[in-house]
C-alpha positions in Angstrom: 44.4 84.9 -123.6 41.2 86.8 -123.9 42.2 89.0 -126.0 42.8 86.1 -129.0 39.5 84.5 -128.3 38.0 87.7 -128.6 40.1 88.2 -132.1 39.4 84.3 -133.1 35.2 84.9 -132.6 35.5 87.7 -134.3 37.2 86.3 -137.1 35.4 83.3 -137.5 31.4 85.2 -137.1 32.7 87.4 -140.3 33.7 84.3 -142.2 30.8 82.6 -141.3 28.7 85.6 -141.9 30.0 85.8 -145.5 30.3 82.5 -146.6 26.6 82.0 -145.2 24.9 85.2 -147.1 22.6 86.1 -144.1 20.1 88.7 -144.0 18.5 90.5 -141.7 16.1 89.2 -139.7 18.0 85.9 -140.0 19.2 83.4 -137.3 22.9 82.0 -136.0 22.8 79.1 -133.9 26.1 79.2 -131.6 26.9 76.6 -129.4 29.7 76.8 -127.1 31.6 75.0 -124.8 33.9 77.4 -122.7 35.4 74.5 -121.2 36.7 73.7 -124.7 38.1 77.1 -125.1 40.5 77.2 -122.1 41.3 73.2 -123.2 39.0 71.6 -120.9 36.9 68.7 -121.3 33.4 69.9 -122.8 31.0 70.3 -119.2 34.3 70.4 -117.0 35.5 73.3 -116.9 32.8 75.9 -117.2 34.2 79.5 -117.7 32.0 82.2 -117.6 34.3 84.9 -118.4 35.5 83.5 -121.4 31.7 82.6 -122.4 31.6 86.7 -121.7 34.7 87.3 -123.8 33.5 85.1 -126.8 29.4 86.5 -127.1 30.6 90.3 -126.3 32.6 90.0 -129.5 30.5 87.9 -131.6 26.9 89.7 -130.8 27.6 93.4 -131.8 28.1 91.8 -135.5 25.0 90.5 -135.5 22.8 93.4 -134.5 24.5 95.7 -136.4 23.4 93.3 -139.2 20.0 92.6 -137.7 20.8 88.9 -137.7 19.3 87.6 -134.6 21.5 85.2 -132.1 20.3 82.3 -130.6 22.5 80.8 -127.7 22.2 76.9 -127.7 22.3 75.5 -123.6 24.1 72.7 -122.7 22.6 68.8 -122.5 21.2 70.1 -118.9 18.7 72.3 -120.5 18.5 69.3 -123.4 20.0 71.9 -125.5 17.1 74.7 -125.2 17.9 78.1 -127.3 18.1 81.5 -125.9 17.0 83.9 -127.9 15.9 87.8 -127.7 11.6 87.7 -127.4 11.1 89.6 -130.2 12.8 87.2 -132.1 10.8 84.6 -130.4 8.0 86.3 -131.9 8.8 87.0 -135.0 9.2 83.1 -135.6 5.9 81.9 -133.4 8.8 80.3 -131.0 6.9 79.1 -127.9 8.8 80.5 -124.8 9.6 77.8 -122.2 10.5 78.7 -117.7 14.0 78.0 -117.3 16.9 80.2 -116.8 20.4 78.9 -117.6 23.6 79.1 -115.2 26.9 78.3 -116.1 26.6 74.6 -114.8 23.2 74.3 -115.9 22.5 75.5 -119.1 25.8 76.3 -119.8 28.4 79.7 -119.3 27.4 81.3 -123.0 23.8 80.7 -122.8 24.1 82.4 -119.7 26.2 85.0 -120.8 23.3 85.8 -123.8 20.6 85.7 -121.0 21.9 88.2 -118.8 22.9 90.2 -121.9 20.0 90.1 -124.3 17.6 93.1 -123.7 14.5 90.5 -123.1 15.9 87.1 -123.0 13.4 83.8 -123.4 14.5 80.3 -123.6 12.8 78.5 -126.5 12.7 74.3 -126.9 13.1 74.4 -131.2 14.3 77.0 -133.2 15.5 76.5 -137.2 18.6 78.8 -137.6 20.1 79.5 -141.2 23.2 79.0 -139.9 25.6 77.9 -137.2 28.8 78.0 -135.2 29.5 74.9 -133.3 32.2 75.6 -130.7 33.7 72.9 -129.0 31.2 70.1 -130.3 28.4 71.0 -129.0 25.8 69.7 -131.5 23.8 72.8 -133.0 22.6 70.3 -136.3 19.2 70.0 -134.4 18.3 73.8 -134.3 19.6 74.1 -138.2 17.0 74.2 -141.5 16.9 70.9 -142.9 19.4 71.3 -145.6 22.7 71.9 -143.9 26.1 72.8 -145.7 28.9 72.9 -144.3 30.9 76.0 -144.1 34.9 75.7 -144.1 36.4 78.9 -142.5 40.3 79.7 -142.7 40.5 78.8 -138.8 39.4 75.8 -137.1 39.5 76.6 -133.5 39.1 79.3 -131.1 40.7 79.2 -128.2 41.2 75.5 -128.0 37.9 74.3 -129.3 37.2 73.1 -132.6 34.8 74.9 -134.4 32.2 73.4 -137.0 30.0 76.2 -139.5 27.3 75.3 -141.2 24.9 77.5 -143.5 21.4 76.4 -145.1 20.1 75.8 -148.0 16.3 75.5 -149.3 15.8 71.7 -150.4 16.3 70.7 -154.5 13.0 69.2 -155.2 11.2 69.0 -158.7 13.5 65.8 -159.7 15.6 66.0 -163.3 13.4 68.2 -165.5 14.0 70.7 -162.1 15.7 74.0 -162.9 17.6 75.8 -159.7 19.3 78.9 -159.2 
């Protein structure tokens, strides 16, 4: 079972990652339900090990691309973001005190705060893009302009997934020229 959630992160961080053109020194939003995953309902059936599973395979992409991740907590936390501090830094992020657990702040937030080198939990963030797990509502920690992303699979493990990827906003009106 791990072993295709693994394969299905993997797969759908790439797509994302692609479709999204990201940059180094760029944000992903993930949220993720783990109860989703193993075909729980989201918040009932917290599984840390498959939280593990999912961020082990999904955050080597992004350093080696120097796109930072930022872990979204569950409703508990009211949806705080962990992120590594030098990211929270490089974005003025105010840090907040609060350390997620899998039934309070949720099993992949926790997973990212006992992996990230110096983990801090931060109230807003604006990603450039995001992976939605198991409908978990990332929308509030994207840019303003969201798009949405379709990727060749729609779930991992048995959690929908949702991808989204920014865009600067159009303004100027109709004598505008864009890109």
């Amino acid at each position: 079972m791990f072993e295709t959630i693994r394969q299905e992160a993997r797969q759908a961080v790439t797509e994302l990652l692609e479709a999204a053109h990201l940059r180094a020194g760029q944000i992903l939003v993930i949220g993720c339900s783990s109860s989703e995953i193993t075909g729980e309902t989201i918040g009932h059936g917290s599984s840390y090990e498959t939280a593990v599973a999912v961020f082990e395979e999904i955050d080597p992409i992004l350093r080696e691309k120097g796109i930072w991740l930022a872990a979204q907590c569950c409703e508990h936390l009211n949806r705080a973001i962990i992120v590594e501090q030098a990211c929270a830094e490089r974005y003025g992020l105010e840090p907040v005190c609060v350390v997620p657990y899998p039934k309070a702040g949720g099993s992949f937030a926790t997973a990212a705060w006992r992996h990230f080198e110096a983990p801090v939990a931060v109230e807003h963030i604006r990603a450039h893009a995001g992976l939605d797990i198991g409908g978990t509502l990332i929308g509030m920690h994207l840019c303003e302009v969201a798009v949405p992303v379709r990727l060749s699979l729609s779930k991992i493990g048995e959690a929908n997934i949702l991808c989204a990827r920014t865009r600067p906003k159009l303004i100027g009106g109709e004598r505008a020229h864009y890109e």
